[in-house]
N, CA, C and O atoms as a GROMACS GRO file, in nm:
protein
  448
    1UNK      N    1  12.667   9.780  11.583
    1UNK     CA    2  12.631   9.736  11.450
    1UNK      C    3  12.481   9.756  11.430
    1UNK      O    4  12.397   9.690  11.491
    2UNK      N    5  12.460   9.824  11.368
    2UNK     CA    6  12.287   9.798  11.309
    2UNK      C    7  12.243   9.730  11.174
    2UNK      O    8  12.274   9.726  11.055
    3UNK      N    9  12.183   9.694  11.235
    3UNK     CA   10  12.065   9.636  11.140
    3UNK      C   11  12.013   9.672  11.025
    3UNK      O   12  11.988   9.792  11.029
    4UNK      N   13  11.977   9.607  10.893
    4UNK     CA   14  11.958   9.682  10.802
    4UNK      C   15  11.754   9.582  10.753
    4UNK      O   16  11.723   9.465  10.730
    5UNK      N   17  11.682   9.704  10.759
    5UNK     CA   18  11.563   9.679  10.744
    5UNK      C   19  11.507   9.681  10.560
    5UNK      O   20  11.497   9.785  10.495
    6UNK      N   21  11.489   9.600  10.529
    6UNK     CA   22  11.468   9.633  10.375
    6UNK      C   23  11.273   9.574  10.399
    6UNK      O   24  11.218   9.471  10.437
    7UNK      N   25  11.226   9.708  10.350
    7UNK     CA   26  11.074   9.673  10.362
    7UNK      C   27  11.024   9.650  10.228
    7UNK      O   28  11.009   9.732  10.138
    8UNK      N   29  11.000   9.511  10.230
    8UNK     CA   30  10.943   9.446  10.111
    8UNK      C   31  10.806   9.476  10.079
    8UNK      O   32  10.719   9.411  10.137
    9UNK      N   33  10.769   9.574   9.987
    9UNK     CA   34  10.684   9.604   9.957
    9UNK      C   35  10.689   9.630   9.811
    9UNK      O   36  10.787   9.674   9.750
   10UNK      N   37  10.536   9.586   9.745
   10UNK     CA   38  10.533   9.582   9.608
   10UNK      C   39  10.599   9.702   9.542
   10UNK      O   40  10.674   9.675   9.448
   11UNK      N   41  10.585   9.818   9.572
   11UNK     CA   42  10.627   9.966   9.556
   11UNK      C   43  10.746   9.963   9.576
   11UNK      O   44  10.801  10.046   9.503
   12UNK      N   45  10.822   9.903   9.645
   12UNK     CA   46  10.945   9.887   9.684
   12UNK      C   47  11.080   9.824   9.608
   12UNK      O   48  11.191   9.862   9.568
   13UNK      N   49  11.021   9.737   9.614
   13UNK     CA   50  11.114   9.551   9.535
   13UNK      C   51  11.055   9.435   9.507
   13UNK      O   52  10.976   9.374   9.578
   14UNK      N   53  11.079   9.418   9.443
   14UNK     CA   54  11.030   9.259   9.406
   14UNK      C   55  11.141   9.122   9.416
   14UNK      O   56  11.261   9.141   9.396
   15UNK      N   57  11.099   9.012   9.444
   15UNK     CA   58  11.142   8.935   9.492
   15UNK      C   59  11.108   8.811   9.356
   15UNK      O   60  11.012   8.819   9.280
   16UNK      N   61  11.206   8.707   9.352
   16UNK     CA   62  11.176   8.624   9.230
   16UNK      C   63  11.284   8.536   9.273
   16UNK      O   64  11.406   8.546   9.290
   17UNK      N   65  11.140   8.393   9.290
   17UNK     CA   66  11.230   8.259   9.360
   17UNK      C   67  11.271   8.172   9.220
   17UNK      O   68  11.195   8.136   9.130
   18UNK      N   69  11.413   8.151   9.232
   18UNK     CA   70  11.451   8.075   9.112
   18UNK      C   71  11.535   7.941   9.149
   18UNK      O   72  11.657   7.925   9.150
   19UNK      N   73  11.426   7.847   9.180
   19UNK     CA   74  11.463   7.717   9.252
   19UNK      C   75  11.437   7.749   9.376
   19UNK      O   76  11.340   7.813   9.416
   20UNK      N   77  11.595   7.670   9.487
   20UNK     CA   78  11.562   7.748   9.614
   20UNK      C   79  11.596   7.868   9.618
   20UNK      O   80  11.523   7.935   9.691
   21UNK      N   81  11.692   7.934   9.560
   21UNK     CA   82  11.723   8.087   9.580
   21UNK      C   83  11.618   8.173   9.546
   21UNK      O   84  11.517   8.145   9.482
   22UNK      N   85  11.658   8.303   9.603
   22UNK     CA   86  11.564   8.433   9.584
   22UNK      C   87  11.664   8.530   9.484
   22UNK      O   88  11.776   8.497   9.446
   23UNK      N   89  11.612   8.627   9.460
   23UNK     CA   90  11.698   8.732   9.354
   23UNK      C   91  11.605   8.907   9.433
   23UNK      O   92  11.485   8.922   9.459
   24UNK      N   93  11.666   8.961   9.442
   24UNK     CA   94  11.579   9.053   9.521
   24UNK      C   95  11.614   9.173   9.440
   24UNK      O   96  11.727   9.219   9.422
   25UNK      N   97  11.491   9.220   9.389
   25UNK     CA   98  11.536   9.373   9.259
   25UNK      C   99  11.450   9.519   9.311
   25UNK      O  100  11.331   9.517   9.342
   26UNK      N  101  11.504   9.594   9.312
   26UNK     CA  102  11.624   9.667   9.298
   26UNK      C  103  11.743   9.605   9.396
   26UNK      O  104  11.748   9.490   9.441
   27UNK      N  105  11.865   9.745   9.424
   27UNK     CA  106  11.979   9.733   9.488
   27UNK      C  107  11.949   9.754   9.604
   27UNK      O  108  11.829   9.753   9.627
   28UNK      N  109  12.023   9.775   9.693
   28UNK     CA  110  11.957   9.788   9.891
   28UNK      C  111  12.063   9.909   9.889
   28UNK      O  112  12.176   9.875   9.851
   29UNK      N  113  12.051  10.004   9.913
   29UNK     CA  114  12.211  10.077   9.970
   29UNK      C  115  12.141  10.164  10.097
   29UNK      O  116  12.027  10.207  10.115
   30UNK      N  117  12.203  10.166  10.136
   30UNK     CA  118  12.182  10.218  10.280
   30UNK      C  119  12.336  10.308  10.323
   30UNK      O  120  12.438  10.303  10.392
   31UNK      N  121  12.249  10.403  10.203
   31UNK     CA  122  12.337  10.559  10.284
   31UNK      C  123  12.288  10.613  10.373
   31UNK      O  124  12.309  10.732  10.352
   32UNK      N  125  12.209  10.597  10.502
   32UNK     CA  126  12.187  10.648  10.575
   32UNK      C  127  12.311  10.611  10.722
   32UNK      O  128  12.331  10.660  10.834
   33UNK      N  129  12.366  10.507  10.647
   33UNK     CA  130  12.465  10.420  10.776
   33UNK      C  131  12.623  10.486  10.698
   33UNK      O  132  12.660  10.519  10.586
   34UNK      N  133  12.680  10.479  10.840
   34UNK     CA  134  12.819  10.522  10.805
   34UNK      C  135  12.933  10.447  10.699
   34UNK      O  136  13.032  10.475  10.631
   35UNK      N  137  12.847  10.336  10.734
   35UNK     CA  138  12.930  10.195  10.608
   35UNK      C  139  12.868  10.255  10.459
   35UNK      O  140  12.930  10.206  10.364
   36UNK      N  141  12.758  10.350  10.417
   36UNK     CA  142  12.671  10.337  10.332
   36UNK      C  143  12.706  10.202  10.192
   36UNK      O  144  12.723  10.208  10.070
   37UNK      N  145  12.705  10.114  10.274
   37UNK     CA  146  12.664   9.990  10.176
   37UNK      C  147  12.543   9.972  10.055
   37UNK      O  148  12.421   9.980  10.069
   38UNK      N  149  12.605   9.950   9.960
   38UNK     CA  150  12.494   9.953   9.827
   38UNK      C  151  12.526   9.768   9.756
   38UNK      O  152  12.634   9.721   9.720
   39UNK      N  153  12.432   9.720   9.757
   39UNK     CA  154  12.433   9.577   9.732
   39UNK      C  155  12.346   9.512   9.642
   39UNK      O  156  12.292   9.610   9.590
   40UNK      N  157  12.283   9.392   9.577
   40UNK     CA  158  12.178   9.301   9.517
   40UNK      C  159  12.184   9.216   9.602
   40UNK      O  160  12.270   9.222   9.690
   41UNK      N  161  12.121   9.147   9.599
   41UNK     CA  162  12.078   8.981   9.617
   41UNK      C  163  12.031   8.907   9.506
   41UNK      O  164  11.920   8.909   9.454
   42UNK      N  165  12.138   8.839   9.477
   42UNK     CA  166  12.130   8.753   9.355
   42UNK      C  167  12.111   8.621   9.332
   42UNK      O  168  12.199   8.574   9.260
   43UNK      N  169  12.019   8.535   9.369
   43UNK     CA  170  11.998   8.378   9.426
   43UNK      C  171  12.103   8.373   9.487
   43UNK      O  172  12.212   8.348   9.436
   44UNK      N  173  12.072   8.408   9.658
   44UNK     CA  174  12.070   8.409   9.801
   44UNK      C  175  12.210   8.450   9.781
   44UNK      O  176  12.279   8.368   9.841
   45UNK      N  177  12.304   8.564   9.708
   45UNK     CA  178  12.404   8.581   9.706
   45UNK      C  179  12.399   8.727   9.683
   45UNK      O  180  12.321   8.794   9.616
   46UNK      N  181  12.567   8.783   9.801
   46UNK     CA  182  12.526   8.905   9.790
   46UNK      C  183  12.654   8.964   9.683
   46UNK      O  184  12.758   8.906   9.653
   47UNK      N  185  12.611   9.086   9.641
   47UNK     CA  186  12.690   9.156   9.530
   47UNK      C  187  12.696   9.269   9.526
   47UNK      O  188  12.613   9.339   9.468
   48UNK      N  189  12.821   9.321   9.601
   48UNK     CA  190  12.869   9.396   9.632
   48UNK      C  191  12.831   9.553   9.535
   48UNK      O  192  12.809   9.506   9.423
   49UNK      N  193  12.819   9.660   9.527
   49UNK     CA  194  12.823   9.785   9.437
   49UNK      C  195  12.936   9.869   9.446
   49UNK      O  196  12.982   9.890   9.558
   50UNK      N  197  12.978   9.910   9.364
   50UNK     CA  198  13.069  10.053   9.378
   50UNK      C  199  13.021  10.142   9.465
   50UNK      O  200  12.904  10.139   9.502
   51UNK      N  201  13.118  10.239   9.510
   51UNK     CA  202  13.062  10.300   9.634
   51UNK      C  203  13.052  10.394   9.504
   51UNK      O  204  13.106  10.375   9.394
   52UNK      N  205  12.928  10.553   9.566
   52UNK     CA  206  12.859  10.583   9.495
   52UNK      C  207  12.881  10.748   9.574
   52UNK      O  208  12.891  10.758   9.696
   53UNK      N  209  12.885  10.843   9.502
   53UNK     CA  210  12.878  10.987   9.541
   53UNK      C  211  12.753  11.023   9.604
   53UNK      O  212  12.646  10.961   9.601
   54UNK      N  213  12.779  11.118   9.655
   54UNK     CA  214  12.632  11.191   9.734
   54UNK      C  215  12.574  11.234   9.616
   54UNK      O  216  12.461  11.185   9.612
   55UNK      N  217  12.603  11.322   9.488
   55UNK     CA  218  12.493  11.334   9.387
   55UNK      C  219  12.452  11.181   9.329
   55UNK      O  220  12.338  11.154   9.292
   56UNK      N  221  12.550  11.098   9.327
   56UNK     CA  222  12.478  10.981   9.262
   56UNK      C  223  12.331  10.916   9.340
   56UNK      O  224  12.219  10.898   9.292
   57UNK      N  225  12.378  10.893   9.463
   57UNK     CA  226  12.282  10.868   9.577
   57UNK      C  227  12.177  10.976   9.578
   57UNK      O  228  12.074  10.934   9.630
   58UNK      N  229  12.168  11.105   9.536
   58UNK     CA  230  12.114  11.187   9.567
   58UNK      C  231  11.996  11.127   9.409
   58UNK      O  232  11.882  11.086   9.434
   59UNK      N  233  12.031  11.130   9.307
   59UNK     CA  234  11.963  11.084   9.192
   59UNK      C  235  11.900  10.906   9.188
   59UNK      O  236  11.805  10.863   9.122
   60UNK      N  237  11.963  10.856   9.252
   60UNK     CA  238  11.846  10.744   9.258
   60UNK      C  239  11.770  10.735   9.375
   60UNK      O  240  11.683  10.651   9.398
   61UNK      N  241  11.825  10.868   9.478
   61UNK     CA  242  11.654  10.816   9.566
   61UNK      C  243  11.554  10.879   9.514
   61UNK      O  244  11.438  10.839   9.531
   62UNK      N  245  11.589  11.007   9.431
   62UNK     CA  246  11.512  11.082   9.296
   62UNK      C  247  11.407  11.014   9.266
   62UNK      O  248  11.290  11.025   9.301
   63UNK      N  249  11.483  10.913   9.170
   63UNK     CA  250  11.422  10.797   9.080
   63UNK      C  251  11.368  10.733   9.178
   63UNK      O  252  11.262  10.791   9.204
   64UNK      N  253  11.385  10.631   9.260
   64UNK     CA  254  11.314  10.598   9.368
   64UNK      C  255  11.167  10.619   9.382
   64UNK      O  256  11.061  10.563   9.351
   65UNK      N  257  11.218  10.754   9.457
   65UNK     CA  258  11.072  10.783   9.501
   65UNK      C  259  10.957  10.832   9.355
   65UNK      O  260  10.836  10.822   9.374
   66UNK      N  261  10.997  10.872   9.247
   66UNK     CA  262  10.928  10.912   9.142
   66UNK      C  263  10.878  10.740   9.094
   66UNK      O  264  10.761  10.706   9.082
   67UNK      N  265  10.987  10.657   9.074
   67UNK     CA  266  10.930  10.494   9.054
   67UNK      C  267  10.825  10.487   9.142
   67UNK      O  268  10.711  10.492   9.097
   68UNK      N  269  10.846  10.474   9.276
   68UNK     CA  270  10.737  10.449   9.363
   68UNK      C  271  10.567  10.517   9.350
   68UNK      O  272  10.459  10.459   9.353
   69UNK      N  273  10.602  10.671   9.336
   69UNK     CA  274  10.477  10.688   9.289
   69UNK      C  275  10.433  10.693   9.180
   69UNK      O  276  10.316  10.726   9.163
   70UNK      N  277  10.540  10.650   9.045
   70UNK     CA  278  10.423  10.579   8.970
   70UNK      C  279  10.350  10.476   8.953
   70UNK      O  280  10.255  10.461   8.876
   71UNK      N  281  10.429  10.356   9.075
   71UNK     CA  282  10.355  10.240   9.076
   71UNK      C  283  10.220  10.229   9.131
   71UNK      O  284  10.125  10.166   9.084
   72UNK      N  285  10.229  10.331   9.282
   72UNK     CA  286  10.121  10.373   9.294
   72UNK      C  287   9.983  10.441   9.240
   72UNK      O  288   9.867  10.413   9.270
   73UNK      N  289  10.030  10.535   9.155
   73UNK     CA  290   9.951  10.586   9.128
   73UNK      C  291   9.880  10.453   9.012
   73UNK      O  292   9.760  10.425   9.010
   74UNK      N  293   9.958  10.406   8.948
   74UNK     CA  294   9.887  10.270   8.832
   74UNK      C  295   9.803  10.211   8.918
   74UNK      O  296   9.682  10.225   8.928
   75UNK      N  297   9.900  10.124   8.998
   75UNK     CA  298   9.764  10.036   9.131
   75UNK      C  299   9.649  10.143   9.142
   75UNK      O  300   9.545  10.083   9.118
   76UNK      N  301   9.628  10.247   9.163
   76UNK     CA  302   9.511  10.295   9.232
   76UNK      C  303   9.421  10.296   9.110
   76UNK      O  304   9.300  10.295   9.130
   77UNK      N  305   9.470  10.299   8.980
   77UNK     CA  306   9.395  10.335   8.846
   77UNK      C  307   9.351  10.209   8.832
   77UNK      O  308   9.232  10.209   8.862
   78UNK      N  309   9.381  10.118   8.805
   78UNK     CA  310   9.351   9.988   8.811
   78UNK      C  311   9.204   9.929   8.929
   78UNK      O  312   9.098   9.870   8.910
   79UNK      N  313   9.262   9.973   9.023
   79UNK     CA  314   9.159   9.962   9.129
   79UNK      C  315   9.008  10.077   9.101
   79UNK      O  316   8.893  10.040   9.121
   80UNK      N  317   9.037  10.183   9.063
   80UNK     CA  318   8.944  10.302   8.992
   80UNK      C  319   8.855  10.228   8.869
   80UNK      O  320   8.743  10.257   8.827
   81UNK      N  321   8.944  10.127   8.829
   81UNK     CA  322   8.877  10.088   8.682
   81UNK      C  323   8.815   9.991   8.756
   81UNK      O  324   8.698  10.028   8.764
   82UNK      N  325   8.833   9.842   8.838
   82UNK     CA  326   8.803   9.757   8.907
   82UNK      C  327   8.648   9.840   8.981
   82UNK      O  328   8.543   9.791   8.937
   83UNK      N  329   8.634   9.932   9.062
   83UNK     CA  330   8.531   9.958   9.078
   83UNK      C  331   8.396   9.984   8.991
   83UNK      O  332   8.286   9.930   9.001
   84UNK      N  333   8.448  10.096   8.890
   84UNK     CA  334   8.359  10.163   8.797
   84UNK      C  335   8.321  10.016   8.742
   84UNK      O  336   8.201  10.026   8.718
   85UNK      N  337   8.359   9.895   8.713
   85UNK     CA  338   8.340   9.776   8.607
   85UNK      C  339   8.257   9.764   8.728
   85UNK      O  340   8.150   9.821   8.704
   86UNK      N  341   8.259   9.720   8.841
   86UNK     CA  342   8.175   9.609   8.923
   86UNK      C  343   8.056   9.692   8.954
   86UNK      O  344   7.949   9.631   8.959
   87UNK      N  345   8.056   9.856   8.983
   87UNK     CA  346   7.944   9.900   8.975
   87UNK      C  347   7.834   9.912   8.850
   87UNK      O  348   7.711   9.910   8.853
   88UNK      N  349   7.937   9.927   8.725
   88UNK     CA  350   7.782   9.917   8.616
   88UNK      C  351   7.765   9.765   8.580
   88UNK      O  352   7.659   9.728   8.528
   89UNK      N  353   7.899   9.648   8.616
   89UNK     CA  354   7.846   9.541   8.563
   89UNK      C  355   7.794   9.423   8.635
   89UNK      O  356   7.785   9.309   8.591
   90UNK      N  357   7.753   9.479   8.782
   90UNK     CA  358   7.704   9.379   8.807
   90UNK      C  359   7.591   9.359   8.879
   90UNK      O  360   7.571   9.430   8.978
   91UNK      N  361   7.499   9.260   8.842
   91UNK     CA  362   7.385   9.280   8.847
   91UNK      C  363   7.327   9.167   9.001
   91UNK      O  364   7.410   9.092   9.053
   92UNK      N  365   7.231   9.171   9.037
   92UNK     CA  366   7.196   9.077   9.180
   92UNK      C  367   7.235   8.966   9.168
   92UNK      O  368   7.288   8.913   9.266
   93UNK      N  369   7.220   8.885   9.025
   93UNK     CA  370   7.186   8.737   8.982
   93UNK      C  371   7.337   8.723   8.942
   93UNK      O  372   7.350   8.608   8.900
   94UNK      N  373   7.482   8.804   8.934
   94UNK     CA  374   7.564   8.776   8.899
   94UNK      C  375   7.682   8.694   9.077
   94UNK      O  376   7.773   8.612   9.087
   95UNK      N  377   7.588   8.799   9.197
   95UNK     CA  378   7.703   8.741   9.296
   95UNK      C  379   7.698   8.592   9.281
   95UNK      O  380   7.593   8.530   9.300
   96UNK      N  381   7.810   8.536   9.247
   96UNK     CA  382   7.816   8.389   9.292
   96UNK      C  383   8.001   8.378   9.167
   96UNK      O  384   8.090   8.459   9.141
   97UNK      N  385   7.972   8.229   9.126
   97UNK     CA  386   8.148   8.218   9.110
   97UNK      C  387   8.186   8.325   8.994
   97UNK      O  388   8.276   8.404   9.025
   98UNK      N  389   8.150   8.334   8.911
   98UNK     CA  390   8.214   8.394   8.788
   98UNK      C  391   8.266   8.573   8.842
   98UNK      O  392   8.370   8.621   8.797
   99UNK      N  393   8.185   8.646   8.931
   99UNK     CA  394   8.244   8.785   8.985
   99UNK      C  395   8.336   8.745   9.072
   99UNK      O  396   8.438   8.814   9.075
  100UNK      N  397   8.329   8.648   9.149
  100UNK     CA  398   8.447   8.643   9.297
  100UNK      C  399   8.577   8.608   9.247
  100UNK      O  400   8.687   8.621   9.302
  101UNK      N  401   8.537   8.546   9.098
  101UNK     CA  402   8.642   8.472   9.040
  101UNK      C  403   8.751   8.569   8.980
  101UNK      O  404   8.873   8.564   8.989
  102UNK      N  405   8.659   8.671   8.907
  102UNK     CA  406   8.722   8.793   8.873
  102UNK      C  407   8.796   8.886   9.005
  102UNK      O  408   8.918   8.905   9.003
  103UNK      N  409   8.730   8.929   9.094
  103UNK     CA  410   8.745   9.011   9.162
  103UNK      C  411   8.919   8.929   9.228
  103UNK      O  412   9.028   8.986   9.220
  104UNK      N  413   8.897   8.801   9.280
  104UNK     CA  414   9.022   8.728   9.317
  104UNK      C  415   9.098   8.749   9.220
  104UNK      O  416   9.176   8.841   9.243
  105UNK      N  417   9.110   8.701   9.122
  105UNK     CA  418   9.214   8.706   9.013
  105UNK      C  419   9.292   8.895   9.003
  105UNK      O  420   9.407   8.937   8.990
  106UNK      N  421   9.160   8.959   9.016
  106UNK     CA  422   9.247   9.134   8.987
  106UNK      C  423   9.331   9.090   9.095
  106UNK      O  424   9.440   9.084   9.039
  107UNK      N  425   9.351   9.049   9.232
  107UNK     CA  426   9.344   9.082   9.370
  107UNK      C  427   9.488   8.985   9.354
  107UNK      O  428   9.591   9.043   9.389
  108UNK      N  429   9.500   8.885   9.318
  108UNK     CA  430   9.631   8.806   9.275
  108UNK      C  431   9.691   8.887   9.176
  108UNK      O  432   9.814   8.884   9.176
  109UNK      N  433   9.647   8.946   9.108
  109UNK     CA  434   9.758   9.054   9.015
  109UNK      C  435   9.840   9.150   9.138
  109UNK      O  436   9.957   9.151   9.177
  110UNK      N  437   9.762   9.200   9.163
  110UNK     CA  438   9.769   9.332   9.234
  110UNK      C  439   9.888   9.326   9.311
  110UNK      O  440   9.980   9.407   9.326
  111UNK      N  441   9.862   9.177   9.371
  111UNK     CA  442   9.981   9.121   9.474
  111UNK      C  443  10.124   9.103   9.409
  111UNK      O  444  10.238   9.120   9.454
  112UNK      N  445  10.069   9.058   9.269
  112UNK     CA  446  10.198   8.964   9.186
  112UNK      C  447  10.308   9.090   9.152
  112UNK      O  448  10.413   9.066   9.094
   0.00000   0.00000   0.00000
């Protein structure tokens, strides 16, 4: 039996606690295993998918990976803009709360 690794990463999936349960978005399928199981997690419940063709599978790891690098590529623009701002706007007399405050807050987005 193996194991199925789902790497939680922002680029990846997102996760959304509703009470005690979790809801985990996108689907997990794991056609790489002979079971190729395709599933959700829906507050801590699992939900089953239709099994799915090799072109179907073949078109959402498509999408997938094209989702993924556009998330990336946004994060890095964001971070591009985050620099260019802190280099023209900030001045000696500004380090203290009001920049760290900013800089934390991008940095809690980024995560969210």
């Amino acid at each position: 039996m193996k194991a199925t690794v789902t790497p939680l990463t922002p680029a990846d999936w997102s996760i959304r606690k509703e009470g005690n349960a979790v809801t985990l978005h996108p689907s997990i399928g794991n056609w790489s295993f002979a079971c190729r199981s395709h599933y959700w997690i829906r507050r801590n419940q699992v939900v089953w998918a239709m099994a799915m063709s090799q072109q179907q599978i073949k078109q959402v790891r498509a999408r997938d990976l094209a989702d993924k690098k556009a998330y990336i590529s946004a994060v890095n623009r964001s971070k591009e803009r985050l620099v260019e701002q802190s280099s023209t706007n900030i001045k000696p007399t500004d380090i203290g709360g009001s920049v760290l405050h900013r800089l934390w807050q991008t940095i809690v987005r980024w995560l969210s």
